[in-house]
DOBA-954229 format. One record per residue (C-alpha): residue number from 1; residue in one letter; x, y, z. Coordinates in steps of 0.05 Angstrom, whole numbers. Each point is the difference from the previous one (the first is absolute). Example, Ala and Ser with C-alpha at 12.3 -4.5 7.8 and 13.67 -1.06 7.14 Angstrom:
residues 2
NODE	resi	resn	c1	c2	c3
NODE	1	a	246	-90	156
NODE	2	s	27	69	-13
***
This chain:
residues 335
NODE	resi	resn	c1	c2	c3
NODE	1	x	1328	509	-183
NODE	2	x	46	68	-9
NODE	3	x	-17	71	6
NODE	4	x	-19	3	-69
NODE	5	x	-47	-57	-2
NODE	6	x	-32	45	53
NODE	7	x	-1	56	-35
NODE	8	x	-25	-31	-64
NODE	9	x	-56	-36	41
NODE	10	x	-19	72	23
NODE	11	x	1	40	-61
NODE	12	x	-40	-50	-20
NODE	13	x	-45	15	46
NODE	14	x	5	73	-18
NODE	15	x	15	21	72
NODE	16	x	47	50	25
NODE	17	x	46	-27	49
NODE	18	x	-45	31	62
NODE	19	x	-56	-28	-33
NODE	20	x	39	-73	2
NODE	21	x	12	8	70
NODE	22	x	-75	14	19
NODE	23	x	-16	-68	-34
NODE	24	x	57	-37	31
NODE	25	x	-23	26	71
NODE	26	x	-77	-26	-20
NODE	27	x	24	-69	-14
NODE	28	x	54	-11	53
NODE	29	x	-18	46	57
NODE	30	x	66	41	-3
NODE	31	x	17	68	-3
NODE	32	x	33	8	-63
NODE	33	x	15	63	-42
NODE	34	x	29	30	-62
NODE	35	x	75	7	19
NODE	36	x	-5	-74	22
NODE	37	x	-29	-11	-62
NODE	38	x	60	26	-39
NODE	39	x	55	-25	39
NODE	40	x	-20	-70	-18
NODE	41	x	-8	15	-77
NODE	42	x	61	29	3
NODE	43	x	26	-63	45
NODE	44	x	35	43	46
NODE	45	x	-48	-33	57
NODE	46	x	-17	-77	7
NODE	47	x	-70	-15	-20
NODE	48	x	-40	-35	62
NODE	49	x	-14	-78	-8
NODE	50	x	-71	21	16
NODE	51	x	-5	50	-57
NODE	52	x	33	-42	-50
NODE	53	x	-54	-64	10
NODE	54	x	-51	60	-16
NODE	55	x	22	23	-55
NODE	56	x	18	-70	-29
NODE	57	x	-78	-22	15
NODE	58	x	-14	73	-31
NODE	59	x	48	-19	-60
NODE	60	x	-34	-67	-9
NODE	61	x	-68	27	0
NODE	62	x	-70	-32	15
NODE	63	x	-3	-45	-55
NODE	64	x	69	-33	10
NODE	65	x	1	-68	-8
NODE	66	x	-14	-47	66
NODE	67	x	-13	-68	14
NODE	68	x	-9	-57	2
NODE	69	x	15	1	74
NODE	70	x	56	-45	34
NODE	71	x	-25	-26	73
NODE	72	x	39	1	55
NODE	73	x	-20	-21	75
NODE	74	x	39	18	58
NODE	75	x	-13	-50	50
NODE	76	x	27	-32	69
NODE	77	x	-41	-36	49
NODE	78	x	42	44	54
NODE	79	x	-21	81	14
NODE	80	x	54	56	8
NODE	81	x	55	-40	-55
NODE	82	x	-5	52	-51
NODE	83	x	-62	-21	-46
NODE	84	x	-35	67	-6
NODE	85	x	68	48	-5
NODE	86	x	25	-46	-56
NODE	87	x	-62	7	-34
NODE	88	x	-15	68	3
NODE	89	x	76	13	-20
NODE	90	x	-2	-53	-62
NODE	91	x	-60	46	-19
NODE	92	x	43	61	11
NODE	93	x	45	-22	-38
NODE	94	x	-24	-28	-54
NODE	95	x	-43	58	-7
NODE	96	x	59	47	2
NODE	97	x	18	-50	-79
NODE	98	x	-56	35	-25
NODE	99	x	-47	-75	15
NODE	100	x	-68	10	20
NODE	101	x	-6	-22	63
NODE	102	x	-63	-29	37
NODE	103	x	8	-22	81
NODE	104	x	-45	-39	29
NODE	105	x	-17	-1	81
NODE	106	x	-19	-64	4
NODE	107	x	12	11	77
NODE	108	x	-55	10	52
NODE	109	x	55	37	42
NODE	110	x	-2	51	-57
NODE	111	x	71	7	9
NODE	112	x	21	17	-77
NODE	113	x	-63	45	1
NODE	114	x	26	49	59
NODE	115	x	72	-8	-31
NODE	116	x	-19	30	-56
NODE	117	x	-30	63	32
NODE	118	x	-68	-25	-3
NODE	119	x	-59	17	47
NODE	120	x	-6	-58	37
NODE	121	x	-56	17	46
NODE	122	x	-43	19	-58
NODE	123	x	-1	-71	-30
NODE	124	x	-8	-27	77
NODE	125	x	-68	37	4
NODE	126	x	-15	-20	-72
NODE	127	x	-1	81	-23
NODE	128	x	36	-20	-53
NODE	129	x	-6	-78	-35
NODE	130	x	64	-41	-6
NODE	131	x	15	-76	-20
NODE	132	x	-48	-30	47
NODE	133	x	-58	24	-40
NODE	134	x	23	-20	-60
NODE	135	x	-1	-74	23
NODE	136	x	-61	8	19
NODE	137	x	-16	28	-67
NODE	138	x	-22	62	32
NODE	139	x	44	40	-48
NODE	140	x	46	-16	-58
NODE	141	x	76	-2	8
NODE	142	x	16	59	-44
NODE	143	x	-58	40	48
NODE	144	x	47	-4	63
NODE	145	x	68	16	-38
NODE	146	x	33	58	29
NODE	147	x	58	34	-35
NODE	148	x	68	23	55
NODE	149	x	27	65	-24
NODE	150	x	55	16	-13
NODE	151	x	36	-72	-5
NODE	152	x	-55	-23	-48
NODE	153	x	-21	-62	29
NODE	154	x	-73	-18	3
NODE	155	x	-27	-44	57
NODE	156	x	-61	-49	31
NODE	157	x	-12	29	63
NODE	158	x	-16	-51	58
NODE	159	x	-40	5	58
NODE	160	x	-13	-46	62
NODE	161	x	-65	-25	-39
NODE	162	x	37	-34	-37
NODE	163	x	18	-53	50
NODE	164	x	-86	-14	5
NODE	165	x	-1	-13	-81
NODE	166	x	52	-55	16
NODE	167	x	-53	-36	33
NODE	168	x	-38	9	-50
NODE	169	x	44	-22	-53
NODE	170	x	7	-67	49
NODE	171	x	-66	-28	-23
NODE	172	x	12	21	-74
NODE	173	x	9	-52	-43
NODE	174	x	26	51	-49
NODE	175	x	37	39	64
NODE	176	x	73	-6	-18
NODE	177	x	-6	22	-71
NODE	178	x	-38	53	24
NODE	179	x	56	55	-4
NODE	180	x	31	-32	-69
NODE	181	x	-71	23	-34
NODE	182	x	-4	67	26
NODE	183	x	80	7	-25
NODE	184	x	-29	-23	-65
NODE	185	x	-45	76	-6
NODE	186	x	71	42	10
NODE	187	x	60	-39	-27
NODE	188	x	8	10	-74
NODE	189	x	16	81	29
NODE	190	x	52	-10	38
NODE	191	x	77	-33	-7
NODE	192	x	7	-25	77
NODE	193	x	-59	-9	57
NODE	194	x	29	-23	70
NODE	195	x	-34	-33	52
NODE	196	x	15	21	61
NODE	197	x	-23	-70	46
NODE	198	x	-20	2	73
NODE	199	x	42	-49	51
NODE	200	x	-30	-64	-3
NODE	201	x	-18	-55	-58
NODE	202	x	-76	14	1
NODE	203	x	-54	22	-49
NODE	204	x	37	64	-30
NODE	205	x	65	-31	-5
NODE	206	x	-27	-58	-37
NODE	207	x	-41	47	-44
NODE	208	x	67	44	-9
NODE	209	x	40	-68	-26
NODE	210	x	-54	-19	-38
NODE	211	x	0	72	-38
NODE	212	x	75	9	-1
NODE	213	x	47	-24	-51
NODE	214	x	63	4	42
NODE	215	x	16	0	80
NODE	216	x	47	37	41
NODE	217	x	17	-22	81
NODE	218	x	23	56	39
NODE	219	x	32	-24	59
NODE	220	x	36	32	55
NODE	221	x	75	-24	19
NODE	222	x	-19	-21	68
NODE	223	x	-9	-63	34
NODE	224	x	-68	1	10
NODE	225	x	-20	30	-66
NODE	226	x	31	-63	-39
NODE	227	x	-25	-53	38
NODE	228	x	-61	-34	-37
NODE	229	x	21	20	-66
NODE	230	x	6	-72	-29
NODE	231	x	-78	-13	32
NODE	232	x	-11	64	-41
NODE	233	x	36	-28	-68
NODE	234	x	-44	-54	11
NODE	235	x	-68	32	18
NODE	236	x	8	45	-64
NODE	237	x	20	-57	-40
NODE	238	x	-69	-46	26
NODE	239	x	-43	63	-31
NODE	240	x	35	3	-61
NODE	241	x	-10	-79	-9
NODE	242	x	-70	-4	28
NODE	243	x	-25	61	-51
NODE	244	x	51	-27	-61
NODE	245	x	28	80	4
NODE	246	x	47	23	-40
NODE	247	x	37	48	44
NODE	248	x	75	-8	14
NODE	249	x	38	26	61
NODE	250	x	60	48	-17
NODE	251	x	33	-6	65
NODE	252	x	7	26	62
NODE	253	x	15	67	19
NODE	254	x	43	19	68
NODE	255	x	-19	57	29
NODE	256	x	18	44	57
NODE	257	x	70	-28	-4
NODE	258	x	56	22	52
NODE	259	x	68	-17	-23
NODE	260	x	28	21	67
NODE	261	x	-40	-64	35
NODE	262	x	27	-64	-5
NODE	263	x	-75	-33	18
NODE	264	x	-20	40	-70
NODE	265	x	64	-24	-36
NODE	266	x	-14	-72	21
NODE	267	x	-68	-1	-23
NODE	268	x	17	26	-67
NODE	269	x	41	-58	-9
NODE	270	x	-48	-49	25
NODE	271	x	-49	25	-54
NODE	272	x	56	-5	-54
NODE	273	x	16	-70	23
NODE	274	x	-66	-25	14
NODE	275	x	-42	32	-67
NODE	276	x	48	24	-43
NODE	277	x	4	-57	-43
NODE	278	x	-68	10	-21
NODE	279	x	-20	61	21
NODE	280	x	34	75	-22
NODE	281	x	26	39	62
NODE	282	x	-7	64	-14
NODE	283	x	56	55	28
NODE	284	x	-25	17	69
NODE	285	x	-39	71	15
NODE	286	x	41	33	58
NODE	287	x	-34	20	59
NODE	288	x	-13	68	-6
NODE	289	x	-36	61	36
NODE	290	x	-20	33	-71
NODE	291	x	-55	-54	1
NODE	292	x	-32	17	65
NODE	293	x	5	80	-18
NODE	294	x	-33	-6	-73
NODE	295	x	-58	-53	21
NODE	296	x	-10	54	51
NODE	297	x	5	61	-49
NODE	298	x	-58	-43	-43
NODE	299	x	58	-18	-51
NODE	300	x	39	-64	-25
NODE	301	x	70	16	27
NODE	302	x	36	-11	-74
NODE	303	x	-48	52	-28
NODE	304	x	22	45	60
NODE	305	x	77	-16	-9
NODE	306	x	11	-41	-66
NODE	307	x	74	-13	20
NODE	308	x	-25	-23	73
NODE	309	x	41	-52	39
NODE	310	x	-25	-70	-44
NODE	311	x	-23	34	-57
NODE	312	x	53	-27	-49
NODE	313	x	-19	-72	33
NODE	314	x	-73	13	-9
NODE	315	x	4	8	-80
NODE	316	x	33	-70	-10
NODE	317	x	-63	-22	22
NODE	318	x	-34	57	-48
NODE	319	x	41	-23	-57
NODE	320	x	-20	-70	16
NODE	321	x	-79	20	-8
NODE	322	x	22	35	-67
NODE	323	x	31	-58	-25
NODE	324	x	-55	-50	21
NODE	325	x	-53	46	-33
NODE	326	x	41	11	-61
NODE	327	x	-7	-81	-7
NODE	328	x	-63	-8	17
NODE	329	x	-23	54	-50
NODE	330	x	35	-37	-54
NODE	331	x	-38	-63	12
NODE	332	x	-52	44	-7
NODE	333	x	15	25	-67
NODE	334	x	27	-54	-27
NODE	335	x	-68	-48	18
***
């Protein structure tokens, strides 16, 4: 987008260039104004990622066309190797493409959920419902939805609850389809919904795989972070078999990568060796403070700083989502 797709979105609007500002600053909490507003029509200043995704979703309009959604879970049996930032930053992403964009917390630790600058505490004490009441049927799906301005993301809180309705889901027959059903209500509006899974292979990770259409593995380039990644290849695969899913991992994602280590460098090439003949190893995700700073400002870090250490990395894996939903959306059509 130029200056003077700007400036023909806002004569369309029939605003004056102040007025333009004003409505930016309502939608994207900045402090815009009518010279600012000119220099970019005139493209004497560089238009802000942030302002250009709003103006593309503005461009688009309500009635663009979405769905049908392509899955995606985000799972590890390990904590702290990457699975929430790489979700919340495929969302970003993907978002930023002009996709509508759905994350799900399917964490009790709520981690995506605080990363994304929402009030935690609030779904803790129940104030406000999130995705454990909707598998309890307390609410629908699309009731708990929560839109994240300004990178345009929408998100399924998650609470501590949540680990309780696991129990529940235990003595389900039913249980691990549980979250494919609700999916069912929301996925013909939007183009990608990612699952963000908690660290184990229990009920919400099954229910994620079950409900997903394609898997990504972060893993962290450390010692400790790889081991028990074949048991994991293995556990996913018994779910897959056992339910006759569909589902296919895309590969395995390093993340918080160190090229200056030779423990990190040796692992990368263990997972190369070991997997990639059957697996996709995806460019790894440098370690990188950005991440820390933006989960802390309440923001995915490559909506914060698109051209972020990793960011070029991240959108093979983005292209690789495109592509998969591109095919599966032409089995679609063509059935």
């Amino acid at each position: 987008m130029l200056g003077e797709d700007v400036k023909r979105l806002r004569e369309q609007k029939g605003m004056l260039q102040a007025e333009f500002a004003q409505w930016l600053n309502v939608g994207l909490g900045r402090r815009y104004d009518g010279p600012k507003i000119s220099r970019w029509e005139g493209n004497r200043e560089k238009i802000p990622e942030a302002v250009l995704r709003f103006l593309l979703r503005e461009q688009a309009g309500p009635d663009a066309q979405h769905g049908p959604a392509y899955v995606v879970a985000c799972t590890n049996n390990k904590g702290g190797v990457g699975k929430t930032t790489t979700s919340v930053n495929l969302g970003s992403v993907l978002a930023a493409q002009g996709n509508r964009v759905l994350v799900i917390d399917a964490d009790p630790q709520a981690h995506a959920t605080a990363n994304l600058g929402l009030d935690t505490p609030d779904y803790e004490q129940e104030v406000k419902k999130s995705l454990p009441h909707v598998l309890r049927d307390q609410v629908t799906l699309r009731e708990v939805i929560v839109p994240v301005r300004p990178s345009g993301l929408e998100v399924v809180p998650s609470c501590l609850g949540l680990s309780f309705v696991e129990n529940d889901l235990i003595s389900d027959s039913s249980g691990p389809l549980a979250m494919r059903e609700k999916i069912v209500e929301v996925k013909d509006n939007y183009d990608f919904i990612i699952i963000d899974c908690p660290p184990n292979l229990g009920q919400m990770t099954t229910n994620a795989l079950l409900a997903c259409h394609g898997v990504v593995i972060p893993t962290q380039t450390e010692y400790l972070a790889s081991l028990g990644m074949e048991k994991l290849l293995a556990s996913i695969a018994k779910i897959k078999r056992r339910f006759v899913s569909e589902f296919q991992i895309l590969g395995i994602l390093p993340t918080m990568h160190d090229v200056r280590l030779h423990q990190h460098q040796v692992v990368l090439e263990h997972l190369h060796t070991t997997f990639g003949n059957n697996l996709r190893i995806f460019p790894p995700i440098p370690r990188a403070t950005v991440h820390g700073e933006a989960a802390l400002a309440g923001r995915a870090a490559f909506e914060a700083e698109p051209d972020a250490p990793g960011a070029s990395n991240l959108r093979v894996l983005v292209d690789t989502l495109v592509t998969e939903r591109k095919k599966r959306l032409e089995v679609i059509n063509a059935a």
